[in-house]
C-alpha positions, 0 to 999 in steps of 0.5 A, a space after each residue: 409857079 409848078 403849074 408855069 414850070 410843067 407847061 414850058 417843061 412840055 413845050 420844050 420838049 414839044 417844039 414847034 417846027 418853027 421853033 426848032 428852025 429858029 433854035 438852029 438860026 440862033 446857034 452862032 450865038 449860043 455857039 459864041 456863049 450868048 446863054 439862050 433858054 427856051 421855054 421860060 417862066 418870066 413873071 406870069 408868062 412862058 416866052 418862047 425864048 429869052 437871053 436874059 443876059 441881053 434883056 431879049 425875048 423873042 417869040 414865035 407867033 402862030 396865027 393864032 397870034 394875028 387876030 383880034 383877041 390874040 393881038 390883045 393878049 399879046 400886047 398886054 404880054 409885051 407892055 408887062 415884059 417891056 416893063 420888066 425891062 425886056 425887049 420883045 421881039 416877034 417872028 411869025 411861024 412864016 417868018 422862020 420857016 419861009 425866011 430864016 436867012 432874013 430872021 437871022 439878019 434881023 437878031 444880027 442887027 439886034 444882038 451883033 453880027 457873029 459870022 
């Protein structure tokens, strides 16, 4: 478990681009008290972000994530997650940078509008 707990203390304190913009599109939530982490251990895996009170992980995907063993990994990731009873959602790194109006009306669908 330390080994999980280092790796998502250096992502956190590491951010992507990508993430950094989707932790500014989720701030009308976080603001309205919806609790958000960022970075967190959940079974074996570190998801990018988790609002456990609502069963919600959402990742971030780079391109790493759009070819063969990349969409291997992640499927296995997203049956274990779904079977812990989490909803996953993915957003490429494109998605949020090029896009964060239309990521943040997709979580309002998801977690309620909140403007």
């Amino acid at each position: 478990m330390t080994d999980k707990i280092t790796f998502a203390r250096s992502q956190r304190r590491n951010p992507t681009a990508a993430e950094q913009a989707f932790w500014a599109v989720l701030y009308p939530w976080r603001e309205a008290g919806m609790h958000w982490r960022r970075q967190t251990p959940v079974g074996p895996y570190v998801v990018d972000f988790v609002c456990k009170k609502r069963k919600l992980i959402v990742e971030i995907d780079g391109d790493s994530h759009y070819f063969d063993e990349g969409i291997r990994r992640d499927t296995v990731r997203t049956v274990f997650l779904e079977r812990w009873g989490f909803r996953v959602v993915r957003f490429s790194n494109a998605d949020v940078l090029g896009n964060p109006e239309g990521v943040f009306e997709v979580l309002c669908g998801i977690l309620g509008d909140v403007t």
